[in-house]
DRENKOLNU-308652 format. One record per residue (C-alpha): residue number from 1; residue in one letter; chain; x, y, z. Coordinates in nm, 2 decimals, padded with zeros to 4 digits, always signed. Example, Ala and Ser with C-alpha at 12.3 -4.5 7.8 and 13.67 -1.06 7.14 Angstrom:
DRENKOLNU-308652
     i   aa   ch        X        Y        Z
     1    A    A   +01.23   -00.45   +00.78
     2    S    A   +01.37   -00.11   +00.71
//
This chain:
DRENKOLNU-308652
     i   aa   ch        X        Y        Z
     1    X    A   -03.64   +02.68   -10.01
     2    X    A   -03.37   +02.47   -09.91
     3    X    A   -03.45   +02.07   -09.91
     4    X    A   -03.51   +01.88   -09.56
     5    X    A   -03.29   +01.65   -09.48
     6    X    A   -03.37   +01.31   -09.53
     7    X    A   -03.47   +01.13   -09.20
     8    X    A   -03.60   +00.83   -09.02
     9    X    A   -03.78   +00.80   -08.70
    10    X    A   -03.74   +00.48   -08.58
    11    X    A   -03.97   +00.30   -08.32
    12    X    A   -03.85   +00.02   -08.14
    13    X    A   -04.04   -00.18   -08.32
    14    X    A   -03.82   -00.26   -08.56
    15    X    A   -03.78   -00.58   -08.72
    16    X    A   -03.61   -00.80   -08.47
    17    X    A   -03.33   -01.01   -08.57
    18    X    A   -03.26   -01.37   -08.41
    19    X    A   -03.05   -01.39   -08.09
    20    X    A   -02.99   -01.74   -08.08
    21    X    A   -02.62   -01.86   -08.21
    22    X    A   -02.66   -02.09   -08.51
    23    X    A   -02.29   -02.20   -08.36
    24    X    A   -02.19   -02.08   -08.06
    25    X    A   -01.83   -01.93   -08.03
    26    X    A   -01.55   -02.06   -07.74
    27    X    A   -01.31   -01.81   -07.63
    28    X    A   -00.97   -01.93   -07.49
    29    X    A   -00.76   -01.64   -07.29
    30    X    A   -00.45   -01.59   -07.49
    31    X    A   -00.31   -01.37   -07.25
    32    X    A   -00.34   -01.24   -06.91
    33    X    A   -00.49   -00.87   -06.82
    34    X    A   -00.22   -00.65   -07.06
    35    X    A   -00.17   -00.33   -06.77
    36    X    A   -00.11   +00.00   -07.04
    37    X    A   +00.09   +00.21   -06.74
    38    X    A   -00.13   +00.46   -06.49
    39    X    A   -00.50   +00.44   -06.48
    40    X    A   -00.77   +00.20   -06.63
    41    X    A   -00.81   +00.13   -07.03
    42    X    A   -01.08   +00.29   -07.19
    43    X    A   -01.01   +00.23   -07.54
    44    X    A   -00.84   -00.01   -07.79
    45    X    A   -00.77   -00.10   -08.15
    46    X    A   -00.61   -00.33   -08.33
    47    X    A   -00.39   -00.27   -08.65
    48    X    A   -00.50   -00.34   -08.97
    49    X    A   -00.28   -00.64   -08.99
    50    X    A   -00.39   -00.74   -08.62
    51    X    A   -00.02   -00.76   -08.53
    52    X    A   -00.09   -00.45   -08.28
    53    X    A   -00.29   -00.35   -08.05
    54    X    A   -00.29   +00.03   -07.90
    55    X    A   -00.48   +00.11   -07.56
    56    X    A   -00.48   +00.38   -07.40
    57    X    A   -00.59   +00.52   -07.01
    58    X    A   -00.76   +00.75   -06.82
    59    X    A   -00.42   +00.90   -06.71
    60    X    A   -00.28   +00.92   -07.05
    61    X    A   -00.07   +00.67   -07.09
    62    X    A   -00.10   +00.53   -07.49
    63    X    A   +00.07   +00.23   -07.59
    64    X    A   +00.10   +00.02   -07.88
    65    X    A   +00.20   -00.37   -07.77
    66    X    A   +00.31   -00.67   -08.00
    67    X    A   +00.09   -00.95   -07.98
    68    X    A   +00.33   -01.20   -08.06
    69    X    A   +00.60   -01.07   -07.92
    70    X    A   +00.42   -00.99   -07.64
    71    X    A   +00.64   -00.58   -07.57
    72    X    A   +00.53   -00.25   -07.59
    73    X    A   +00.66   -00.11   -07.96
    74    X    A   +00.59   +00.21   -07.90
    75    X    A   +00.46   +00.45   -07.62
    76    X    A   +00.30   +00.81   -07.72
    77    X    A   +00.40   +01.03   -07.42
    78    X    A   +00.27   +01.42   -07.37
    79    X    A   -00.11   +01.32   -07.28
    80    X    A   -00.06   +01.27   -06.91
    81    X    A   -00.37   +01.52   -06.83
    82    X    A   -00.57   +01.32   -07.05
    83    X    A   -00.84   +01.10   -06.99
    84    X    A   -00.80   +00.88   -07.37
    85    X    A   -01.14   +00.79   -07.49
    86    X    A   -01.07   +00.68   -07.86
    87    X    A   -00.75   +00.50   -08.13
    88    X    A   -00.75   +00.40   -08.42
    89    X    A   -00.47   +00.34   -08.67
    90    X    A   -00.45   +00.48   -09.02
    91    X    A   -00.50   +00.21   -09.27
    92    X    A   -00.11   +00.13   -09.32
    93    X    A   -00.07   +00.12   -09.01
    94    X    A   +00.22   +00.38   -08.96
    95    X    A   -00.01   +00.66   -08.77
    96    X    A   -00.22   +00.60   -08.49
    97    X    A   -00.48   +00.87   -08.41
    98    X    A   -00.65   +00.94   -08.01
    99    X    A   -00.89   +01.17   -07.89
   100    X    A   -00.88   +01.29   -07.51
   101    X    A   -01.03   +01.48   -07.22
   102    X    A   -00.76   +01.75   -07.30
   103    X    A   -01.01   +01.84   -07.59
   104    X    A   -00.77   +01.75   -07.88
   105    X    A   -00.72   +01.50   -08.14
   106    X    A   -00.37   +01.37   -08.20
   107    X    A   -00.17   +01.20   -08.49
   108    X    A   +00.16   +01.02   -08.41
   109    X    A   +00.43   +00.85   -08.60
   110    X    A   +00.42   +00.52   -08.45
   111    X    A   +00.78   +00.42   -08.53
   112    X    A   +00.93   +00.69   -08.36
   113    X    A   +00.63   +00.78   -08.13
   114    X    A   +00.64   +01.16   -08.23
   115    X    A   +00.35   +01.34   -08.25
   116    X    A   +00.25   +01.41   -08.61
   117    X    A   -00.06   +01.68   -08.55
   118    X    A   -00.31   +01.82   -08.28
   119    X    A   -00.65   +01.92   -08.40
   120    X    A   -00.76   +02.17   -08.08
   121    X    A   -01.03   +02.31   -08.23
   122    X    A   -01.28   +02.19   -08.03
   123    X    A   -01.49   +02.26   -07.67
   124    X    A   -01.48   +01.94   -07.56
   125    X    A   -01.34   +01.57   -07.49
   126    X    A   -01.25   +01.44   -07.83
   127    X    A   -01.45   +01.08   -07.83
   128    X    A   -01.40   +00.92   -08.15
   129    X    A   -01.15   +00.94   -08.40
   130    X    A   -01.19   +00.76   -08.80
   131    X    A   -00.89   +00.79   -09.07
   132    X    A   -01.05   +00.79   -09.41
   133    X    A   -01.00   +00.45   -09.64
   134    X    A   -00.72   +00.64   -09.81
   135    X    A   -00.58   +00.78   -09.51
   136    X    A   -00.55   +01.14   -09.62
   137    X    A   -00.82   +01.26   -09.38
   138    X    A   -00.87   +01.21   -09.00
   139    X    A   -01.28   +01.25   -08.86
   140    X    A   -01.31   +01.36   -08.47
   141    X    A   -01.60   +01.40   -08.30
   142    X    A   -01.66   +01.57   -07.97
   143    X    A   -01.92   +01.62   -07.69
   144    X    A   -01.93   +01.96   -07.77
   145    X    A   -02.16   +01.83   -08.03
   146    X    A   -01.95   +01.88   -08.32
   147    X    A   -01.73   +01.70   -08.55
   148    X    A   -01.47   +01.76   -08.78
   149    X    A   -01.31   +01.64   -09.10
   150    X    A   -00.89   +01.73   -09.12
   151    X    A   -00.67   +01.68   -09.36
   152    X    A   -00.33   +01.54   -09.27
   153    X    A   -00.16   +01.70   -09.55
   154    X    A   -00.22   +02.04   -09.54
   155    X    A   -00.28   +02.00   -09.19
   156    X    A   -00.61   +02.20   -09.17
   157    X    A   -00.96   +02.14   -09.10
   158    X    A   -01.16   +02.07   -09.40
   159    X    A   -01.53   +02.08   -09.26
   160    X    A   -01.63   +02.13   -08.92
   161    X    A   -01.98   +01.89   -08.93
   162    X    A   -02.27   +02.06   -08.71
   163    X    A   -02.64   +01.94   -08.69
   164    X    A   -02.63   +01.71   -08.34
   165    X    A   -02.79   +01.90   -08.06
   166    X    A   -02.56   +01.68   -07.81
   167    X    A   -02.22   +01.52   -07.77
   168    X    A   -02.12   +01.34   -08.04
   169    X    A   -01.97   +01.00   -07.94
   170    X    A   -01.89   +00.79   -08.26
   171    X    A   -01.74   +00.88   -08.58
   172    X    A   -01.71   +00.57   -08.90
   173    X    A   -01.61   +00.65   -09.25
   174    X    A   -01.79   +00.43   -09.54
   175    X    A   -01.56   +00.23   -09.70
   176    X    A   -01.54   +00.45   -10.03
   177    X    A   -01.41   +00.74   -09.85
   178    X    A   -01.69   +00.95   -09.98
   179    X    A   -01.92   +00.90   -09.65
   180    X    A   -01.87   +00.93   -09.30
   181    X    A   -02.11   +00.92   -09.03
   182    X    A   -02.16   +01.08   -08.67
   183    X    A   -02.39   +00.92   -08.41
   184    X    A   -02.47   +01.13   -08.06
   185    X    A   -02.65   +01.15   -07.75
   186    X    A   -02.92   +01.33   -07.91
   187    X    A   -03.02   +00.98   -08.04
   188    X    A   -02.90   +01.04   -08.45
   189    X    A   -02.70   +00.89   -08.61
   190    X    A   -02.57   +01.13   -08.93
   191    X    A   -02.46   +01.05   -09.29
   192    X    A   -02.23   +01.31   -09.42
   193    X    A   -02.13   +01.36   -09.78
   194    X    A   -01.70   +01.39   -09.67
   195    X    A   -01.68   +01.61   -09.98
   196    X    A   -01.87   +01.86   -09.92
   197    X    A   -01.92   +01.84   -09.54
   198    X    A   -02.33   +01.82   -09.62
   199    X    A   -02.54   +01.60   -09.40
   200    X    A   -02.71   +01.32   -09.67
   201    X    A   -02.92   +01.15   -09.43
   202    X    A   -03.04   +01.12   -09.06
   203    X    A   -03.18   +00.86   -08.86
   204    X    A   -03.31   +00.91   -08.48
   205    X    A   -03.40   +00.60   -08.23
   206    X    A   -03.55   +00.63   -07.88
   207    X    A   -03.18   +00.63   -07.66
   208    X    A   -02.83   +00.75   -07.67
   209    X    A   -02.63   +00.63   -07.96
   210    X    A   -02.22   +00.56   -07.88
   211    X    A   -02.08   +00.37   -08.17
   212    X    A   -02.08   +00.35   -08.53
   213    X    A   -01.97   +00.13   -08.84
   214    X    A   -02.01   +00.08   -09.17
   215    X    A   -02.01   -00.31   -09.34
   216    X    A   -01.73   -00.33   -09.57
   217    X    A   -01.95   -00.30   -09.88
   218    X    A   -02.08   +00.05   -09.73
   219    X    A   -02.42   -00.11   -09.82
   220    X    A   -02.52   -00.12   -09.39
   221    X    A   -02.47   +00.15   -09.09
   222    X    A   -02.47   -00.04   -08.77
   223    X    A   -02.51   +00.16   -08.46
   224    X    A   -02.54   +00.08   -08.06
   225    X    A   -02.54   +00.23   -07.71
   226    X    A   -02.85   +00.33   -07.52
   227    X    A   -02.93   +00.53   -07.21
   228    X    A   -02.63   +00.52   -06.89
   229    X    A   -02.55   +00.29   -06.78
   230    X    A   -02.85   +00.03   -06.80
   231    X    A   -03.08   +00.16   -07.12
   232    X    A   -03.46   +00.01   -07.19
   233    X    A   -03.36   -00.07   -07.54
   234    X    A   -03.01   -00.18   -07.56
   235    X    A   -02.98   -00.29   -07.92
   236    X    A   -02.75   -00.32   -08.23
   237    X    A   -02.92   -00.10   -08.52
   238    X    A   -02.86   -00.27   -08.83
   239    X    A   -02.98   +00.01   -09.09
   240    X    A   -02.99   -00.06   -09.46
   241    X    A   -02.87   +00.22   -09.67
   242    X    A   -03.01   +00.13   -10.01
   243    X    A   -03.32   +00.06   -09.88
   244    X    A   -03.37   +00.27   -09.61
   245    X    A   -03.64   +00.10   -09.43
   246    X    A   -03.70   -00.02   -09.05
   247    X    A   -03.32   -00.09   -08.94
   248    X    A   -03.36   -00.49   -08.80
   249    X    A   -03.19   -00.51   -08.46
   250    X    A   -02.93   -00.73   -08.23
   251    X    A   -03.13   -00.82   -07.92
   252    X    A   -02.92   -00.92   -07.62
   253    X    A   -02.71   -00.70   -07.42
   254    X    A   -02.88   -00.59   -07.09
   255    X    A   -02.70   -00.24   -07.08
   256    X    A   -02.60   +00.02   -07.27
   257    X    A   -02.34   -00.08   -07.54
   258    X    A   -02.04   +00.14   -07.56
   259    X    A   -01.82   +00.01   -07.88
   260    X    A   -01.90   -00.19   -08.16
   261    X    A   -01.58   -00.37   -08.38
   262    X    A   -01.60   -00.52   -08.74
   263    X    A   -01.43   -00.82   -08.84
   264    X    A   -01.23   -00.76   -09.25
   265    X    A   -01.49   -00.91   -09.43
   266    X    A   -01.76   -00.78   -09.23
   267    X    A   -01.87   -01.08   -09.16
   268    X    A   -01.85   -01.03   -08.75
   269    X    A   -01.93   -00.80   -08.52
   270    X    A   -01.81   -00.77   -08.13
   271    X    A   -01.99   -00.52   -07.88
   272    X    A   -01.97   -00.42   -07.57
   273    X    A   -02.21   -00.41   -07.31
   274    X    A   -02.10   -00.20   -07.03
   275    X    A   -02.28   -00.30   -06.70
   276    X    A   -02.37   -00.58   -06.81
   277    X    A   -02.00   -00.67   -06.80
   278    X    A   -02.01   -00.90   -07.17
   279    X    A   -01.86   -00.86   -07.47
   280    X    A   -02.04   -01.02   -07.76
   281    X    A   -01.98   -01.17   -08.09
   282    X    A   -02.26   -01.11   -08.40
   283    X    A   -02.27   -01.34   -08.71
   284    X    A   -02.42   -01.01   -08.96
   285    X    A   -02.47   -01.20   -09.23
   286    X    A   -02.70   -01.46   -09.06
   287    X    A   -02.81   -01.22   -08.83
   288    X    A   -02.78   -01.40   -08.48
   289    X    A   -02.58   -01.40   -08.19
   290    X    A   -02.21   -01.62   -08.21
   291    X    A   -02.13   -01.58   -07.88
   292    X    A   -02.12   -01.43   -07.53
   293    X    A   -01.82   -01.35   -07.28
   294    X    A   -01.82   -01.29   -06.93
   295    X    A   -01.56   -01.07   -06.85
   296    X    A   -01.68   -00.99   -06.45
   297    X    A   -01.69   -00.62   -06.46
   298    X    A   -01.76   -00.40   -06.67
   299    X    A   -01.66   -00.37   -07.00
   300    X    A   -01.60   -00.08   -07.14
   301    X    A   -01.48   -00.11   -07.52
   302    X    A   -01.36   -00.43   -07.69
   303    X    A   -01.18   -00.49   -08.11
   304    X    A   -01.21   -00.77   -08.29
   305    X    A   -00.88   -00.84   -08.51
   306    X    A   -00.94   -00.82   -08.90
   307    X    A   -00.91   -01.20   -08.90
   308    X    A   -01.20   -01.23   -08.64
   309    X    A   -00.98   -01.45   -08.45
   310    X    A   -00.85   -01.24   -08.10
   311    X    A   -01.09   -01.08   -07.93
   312    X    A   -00.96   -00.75   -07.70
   313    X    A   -01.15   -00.69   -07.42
   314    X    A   -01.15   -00.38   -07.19
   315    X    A   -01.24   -00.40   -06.83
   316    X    A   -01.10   -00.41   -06.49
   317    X    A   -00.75   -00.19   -06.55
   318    X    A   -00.60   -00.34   -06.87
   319    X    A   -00.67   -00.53   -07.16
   320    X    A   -00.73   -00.90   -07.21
   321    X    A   -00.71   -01.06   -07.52
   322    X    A   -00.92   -01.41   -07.61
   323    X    A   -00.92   -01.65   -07.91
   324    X    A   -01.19   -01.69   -08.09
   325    X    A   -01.27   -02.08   -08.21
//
């Protein structure tokens, strides 16, 4: 007989962490509404050195623009029938991976803005998209309820991950590489062993689940979203992993939360609360809230740069970007 998988059911009566900023953030703009080409921006990423940000819309347009220099460094062209739902840049860097309507995954050389690889494997929008630690394997997840594991060198999908009964709409590897986990809107979230392709544990809440990340020391799996577009529960799930008791929650958002960004050192966490137009800053460590900006519509994703010092947010068309004192 083949062992269950381990699993959590968790009531919403988790233990409830502190809302109240110990000390509250200030944002200052830093620049005006940043307008990607065509369409609106859905999502956005910084680069691991925070240099770079990459956006990309709902007509295909992906770009990646220099903070500093304030210019577009590179522009990804071929996706124009694609709606862009997720980016993320390979931890050097150098590649930049997105995930589209068109039902692909795509790699690209960001100094020459060629593209690298297409995973078309799947039935669905491609929604999130996660380079392993060592940046040898890229995850993608899909609303076709599946996700997959590829790897870059031999260009060939390593484990196709099926057990969600719904779209899967975040993807996080742990920070050893040896993890990676899939939340959906069946209401898991999904530990996979990324060696094997086996599913190590599961957790289900009450409401749709849209993001994912792991705290640098892979010790905590924080998850958000909650039902469209206004949710009943609305909160941050903060689960312990060694311990694997009630996950405590982030109480404040009034909407479902679409994206969830970790500071470096794990110390910060932004999220976005879609229609109720705020993104919001987390101190994790003393578990209550930093901060709260009103953007005036919605907001559908938002990064925080490894320094924890710009904030990007997404809503309206384009992207804004805020310092964070």
């Amino acid at each position: 007989m083949r062992a269950a998988l381990p699993r959590l059911i968790v009531p919403l009566a988790a233990a409830l962490l502190a809302t109240g900023p110990a000390r509250a953030a200030e944002f200052e703009k830093k620049s005006s509404e940043i307008l990607f080409g065509a369409g609106a921006v859905y999502p956005v990423a910084f680069s691991p050195d925070g240099k770079w940000i990459a956006a990309g819309t709902d007509r295909g347009r992906l770009k990646v623009w220099d903070i500093e220099g304030r210019k577009f460094v590179a522009d990804l062209k071929g996706l124009e029938d694609s709606l862009l739902w997720a980016v993320a840049f390979s931890p050097d860097g150098k590649l930049l991976a997105s995930g589209g309507s068109d039902n692909t995954a795509r790699v690209w050389d960001v100094a020459t803005s060629k593209e690298l690889t297409k995973i078309d494997t799947f039935g669905d929008r491609v929604t999130g998209v996660a380079f392993s630690p060592d940046g040898k394997t890229l995850a993608a997840c899909s609303n076709d309820g599946t996700a997959v594991l590829f790897d870059l060198g031999a260009k060939k999908v390593k484990f196709t991950l099926k057990k969600h009964t719904d779209a899967v709409r975040g993807v996080a590897f742990a920070p050893d590489g040896k993890s990676v986990a899939t939340a959906g809107k069946d209401k898991q979230v999904l530990v996979w062993n990324a060696e094997t392709g086996k599913p190590r544990l599961g957790v289900t809440f009450g409401e749709i689940l849209y993001s994912c990340v792991f705290t640098p020391d892979g010790k905590q799996l924080i998850v958000a979203g909650g039902e469209e577009f206004r949710g009943k529960d609305n909160s941050i799930k903060v689960i312990d992993l060694e311990k694997k008791g009630q996950p405590a929650l982030f109480k404040g958002h009034t909407s479902s939360i679409w994206s969830l960004s970790l500071t470096a050192d794990g110390k910060t966490l932004a999220s976005s609360g879609y229609h109720d137009q705020t993104a919001r800053l987390w101190d994790v460590g003393g578990k209550s809230s930093q901060g709260v900006l009103k953007a005036g519509d919605d907001v559908r994703n938002v990064a925080i740069s490894p320094d924890g010092k710009t904030l990007a947010v997404v809503s309206g068309t384009g992207v804004t970007l805020w310092s964070v004192k």
